[in-house]
C-alpha positions in Angstrom: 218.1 290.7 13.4 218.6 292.9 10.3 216.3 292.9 7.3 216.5 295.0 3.9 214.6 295.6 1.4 215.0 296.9 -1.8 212.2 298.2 -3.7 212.0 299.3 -7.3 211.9 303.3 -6.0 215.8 302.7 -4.8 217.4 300.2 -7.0 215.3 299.6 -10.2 216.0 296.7 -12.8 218.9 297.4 -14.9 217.1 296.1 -17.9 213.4 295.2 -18.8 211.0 295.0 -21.6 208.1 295.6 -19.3 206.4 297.7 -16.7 208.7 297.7 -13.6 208.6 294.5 -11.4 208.1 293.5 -8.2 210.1 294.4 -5.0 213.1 292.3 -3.5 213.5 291.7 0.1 216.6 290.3 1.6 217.4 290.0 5.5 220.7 288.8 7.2 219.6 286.9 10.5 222.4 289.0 12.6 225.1 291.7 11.6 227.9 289.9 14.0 228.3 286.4 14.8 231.3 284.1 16.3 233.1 281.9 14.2 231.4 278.6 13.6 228.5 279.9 14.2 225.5 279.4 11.6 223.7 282.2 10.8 220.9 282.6 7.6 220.2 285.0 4.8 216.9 285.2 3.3 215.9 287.0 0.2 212.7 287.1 -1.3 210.9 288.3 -4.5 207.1 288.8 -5.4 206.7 287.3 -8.5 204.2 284.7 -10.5 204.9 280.8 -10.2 206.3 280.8 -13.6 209.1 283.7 -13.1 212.5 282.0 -12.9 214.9 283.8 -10.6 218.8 283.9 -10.3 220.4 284.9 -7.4 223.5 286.1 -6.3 226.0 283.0 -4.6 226.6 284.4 -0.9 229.8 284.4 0.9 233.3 284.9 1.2 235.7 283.1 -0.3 237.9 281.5 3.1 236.0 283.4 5.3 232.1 282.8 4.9 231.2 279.5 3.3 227.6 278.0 2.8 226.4 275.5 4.8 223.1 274.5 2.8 220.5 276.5 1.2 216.7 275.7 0.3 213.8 277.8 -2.4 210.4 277.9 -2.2 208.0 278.8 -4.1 204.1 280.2 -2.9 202.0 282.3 -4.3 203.5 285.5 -5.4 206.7 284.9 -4.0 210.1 283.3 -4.9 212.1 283.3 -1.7 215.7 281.6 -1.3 217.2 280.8 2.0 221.1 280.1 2.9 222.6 279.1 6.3 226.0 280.1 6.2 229.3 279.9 8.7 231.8 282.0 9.5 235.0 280.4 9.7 237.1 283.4 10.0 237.1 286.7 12.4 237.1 290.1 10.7 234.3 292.0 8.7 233.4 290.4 5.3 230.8 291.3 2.9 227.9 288.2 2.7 226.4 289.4 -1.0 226.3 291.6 -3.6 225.7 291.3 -7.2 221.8 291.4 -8.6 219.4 289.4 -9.0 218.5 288.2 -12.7 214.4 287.5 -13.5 213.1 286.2 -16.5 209.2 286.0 -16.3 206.8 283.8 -18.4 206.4 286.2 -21.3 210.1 286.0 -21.8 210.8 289.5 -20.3 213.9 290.1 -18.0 215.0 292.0 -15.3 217.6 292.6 -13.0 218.4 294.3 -9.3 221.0 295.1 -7.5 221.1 293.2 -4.2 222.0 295.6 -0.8 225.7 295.1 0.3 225.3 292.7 3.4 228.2 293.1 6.0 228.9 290.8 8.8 231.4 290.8 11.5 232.7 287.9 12.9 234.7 287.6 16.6 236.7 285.1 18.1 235.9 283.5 21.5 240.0 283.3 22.2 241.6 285.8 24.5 237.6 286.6 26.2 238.1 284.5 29.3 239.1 286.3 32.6 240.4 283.2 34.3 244.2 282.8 35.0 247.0 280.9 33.2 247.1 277.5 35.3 250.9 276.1 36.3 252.0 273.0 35.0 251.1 270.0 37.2 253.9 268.0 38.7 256.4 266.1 36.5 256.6 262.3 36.8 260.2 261.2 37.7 262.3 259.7 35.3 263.1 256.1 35.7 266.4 255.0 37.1 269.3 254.5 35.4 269.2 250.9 34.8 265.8 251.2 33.1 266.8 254.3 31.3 269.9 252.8 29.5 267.4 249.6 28.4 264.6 252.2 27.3 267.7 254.3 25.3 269.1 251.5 23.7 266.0 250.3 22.7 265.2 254.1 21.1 269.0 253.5 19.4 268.1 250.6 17.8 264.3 251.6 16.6 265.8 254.5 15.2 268.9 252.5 13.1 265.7 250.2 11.6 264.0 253.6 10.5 267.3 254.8 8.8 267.9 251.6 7.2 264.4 251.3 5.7 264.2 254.9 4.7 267.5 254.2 2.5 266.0 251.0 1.2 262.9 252.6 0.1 264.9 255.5 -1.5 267.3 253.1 -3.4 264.5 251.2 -4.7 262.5 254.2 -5.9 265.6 255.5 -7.7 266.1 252.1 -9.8 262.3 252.5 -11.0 261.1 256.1 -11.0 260.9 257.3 -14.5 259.8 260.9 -15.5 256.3 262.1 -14.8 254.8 262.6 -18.1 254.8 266.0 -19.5 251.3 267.8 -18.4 248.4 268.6 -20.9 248.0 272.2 -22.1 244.8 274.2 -20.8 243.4 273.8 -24.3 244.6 270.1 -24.8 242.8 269.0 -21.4 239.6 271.4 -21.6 238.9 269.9 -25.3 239.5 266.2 -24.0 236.8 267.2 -20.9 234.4 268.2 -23.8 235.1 265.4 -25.9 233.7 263.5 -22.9 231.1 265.4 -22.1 230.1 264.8 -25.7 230.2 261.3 -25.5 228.1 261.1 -23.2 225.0 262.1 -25.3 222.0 265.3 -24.6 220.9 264.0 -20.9 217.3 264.0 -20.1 215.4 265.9 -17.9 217.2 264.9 -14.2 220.6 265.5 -15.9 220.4 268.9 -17.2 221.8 271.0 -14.0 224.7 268.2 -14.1 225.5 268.6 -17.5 225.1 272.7 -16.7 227.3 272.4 -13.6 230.0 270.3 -15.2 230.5 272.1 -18.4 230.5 275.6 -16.7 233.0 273.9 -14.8 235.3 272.7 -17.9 235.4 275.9 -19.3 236.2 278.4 -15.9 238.7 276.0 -15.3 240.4 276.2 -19.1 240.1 280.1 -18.7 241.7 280.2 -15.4 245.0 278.3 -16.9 244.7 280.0 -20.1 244.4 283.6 -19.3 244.8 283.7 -15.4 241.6 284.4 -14.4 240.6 283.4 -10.9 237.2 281.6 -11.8 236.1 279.2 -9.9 236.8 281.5 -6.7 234.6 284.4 -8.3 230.7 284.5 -8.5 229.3 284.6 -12.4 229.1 288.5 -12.2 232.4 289.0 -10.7 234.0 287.0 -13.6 232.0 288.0 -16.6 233.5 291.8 -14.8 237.3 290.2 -15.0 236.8 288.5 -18.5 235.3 291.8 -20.3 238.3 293.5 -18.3 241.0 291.3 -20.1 242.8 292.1 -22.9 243.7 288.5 -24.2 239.9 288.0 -25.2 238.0 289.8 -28.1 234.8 291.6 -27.6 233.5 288.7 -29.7 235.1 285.7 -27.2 233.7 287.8 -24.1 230.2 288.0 -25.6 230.4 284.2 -25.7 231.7 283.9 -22.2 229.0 286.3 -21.1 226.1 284.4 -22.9 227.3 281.0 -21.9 227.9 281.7 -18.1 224.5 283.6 -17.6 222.2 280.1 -19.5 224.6 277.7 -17.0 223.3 280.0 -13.6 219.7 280.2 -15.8 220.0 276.4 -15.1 221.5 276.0 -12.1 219.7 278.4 -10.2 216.5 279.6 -12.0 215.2 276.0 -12.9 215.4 276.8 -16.3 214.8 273.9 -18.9 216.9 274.3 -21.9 215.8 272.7 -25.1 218.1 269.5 -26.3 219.3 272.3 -29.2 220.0 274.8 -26.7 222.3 272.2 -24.8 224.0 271.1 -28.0 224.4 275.0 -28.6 225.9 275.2 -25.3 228.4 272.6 -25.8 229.6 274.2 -28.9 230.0 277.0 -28.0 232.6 275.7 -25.1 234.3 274.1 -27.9 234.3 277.3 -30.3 236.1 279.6 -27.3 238.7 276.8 -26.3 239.3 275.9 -30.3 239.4 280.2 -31.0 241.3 280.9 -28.2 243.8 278.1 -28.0 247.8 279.1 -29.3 248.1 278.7 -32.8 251.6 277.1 -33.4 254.2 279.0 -34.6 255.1 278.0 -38.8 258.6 276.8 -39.4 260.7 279.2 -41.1 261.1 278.4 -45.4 264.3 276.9 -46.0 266.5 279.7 -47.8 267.2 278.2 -51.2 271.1 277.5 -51.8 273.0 279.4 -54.4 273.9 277.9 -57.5 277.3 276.6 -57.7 
């Protein structure tokens, strides 16, 4: 077992209106493990009942993957538990990122979680026994039987062939070409015409309208400005989308501010006002609508010369 903890003295919040807040403790059940093998991390902060926390996803993408994960709440403590699996060998890193607080006065804070390394081994190749030879072969029928079972293969494989170039025929005579597909902006703006359909959910429907609308837009700037999104936590991308030159300061504030309310939802049990929701969902269309290709005008006839 391997536990850290990380107290204001050695990784302070990176931002807060108030006196400095309460320590974070995180501890990784084991620092190697096999693959397939479960193993937990547990993190916890000392805060009031009405402090909403948002943590750090775990893992590694292909490598470490979450199994299932459970919060609980007592008194003085938030504390968030994952059981994750290793599905790969090699070393990876389990977490990093920070932990974002917002407290009941509407004061925020956040710190930076302790790198958490794991390595994962492979059971093949650790067995001393000996390669085994193969067991006897079974005869081969005699020839009479063997010309029966090779005509018969003859034949089954002539009835393959013919239906193969049936199929094929037929599937030529009615294949027509596969419409043309949508543009990123084209299909993100029909998603959020949906979504809008749909109507301000109540209460039980807020981390799905959250989770699905984060989802429309990562996935509209992944094809519009190849950025690897949905394989990235919130930090990691909010790093990539600042980074890129094909969004303004003023389209990467909007990213910024939308992403951190969607994990404020998703993982802090944050309730958003039915404004803040309709806010939300407009500004998902204002960065598709503002950052969309704007078409290209058609050149002014040059006016013909008097005969």
């Amino acid at each position: 077992m391997i536990g850290l903890t990380l107290l204001t003295a050695c990784g302070g919040p990176r931002e807060s209106r108030t006196a400095p807040a309460a320590p974070l403790a995180v501890r990784l059940s084991t620092n190697e493990t096999l693959i397939g093998r479960p193993f937990t991390l547990r993190a916890t902060v000392e805060a009031s009942a009405e402090t909403q926390i948002a943590w750090p996803t775990p893992g590694a993408p292909r490598a470490i993957w979450i199994r299932n994960s459970r919060e609980d709440r007592s008194e003085g403590q938030h504390t968030r538990e994952w059981e994750l699996i290793a599905l790969r060998p090699g070393v990876f890193t389990v977490w990093t990122g920070a932990v974002h607080v917002v407290r009941a006065d509407g004061s925020t804070a956040s710190y930076d979680v302790p790198r958490l390394d794991i390595a994962v081994r492979t059971t093949i190749g650790e067995t001393n026994s000996e390669p085994r030879d193969i067991a006897g072969l079974e005869r081969w029928p005699d020839a009479p039987l063997k010309r029966l079972l090779t005509a018969l293969g003859a034949v089954a494989a002539l009835a393959l062939l013919a239906a193969l170039i049936a199929l094929a025929l037929r599937r030529r005579k009615v294949s027509a070409p596969a419409p043309a597909e949508l543009p990123p902006h084209e299909r993100a703006m029909q998603a959020l015409r949906a979504l809008r359909a749909r109507g301000i959910p109540q209460a039980d429907g807020i981390e799905a309208y959250y989770v699905e609308l984060s989802a429309i837009v990562r996935r509209y700037l992944e094809d519009a400005f190849s950025l690897r999104a949905p394989e990235q936590t919130t930090e990691e991308f909010i790093r990539a989308a600042t980074t890129s030159n094909r969004l303004t300061l003023d389209h990467q504030q909007l990213v910024i501010a939308f992403l951190e309310q969607s994990d404020l939802v998703k993982f802090a049990r944050h309730l958003p006002a039915p404004t803040d929701m309709e806010a939300a969902l407009a500004a998902a269309e204002r960065l598709v609508s503002e950052t969309m290709p704007r078409p290209t005008p058609n050149p002014a006839p040059t006016p013909s010369s008097p005969a």
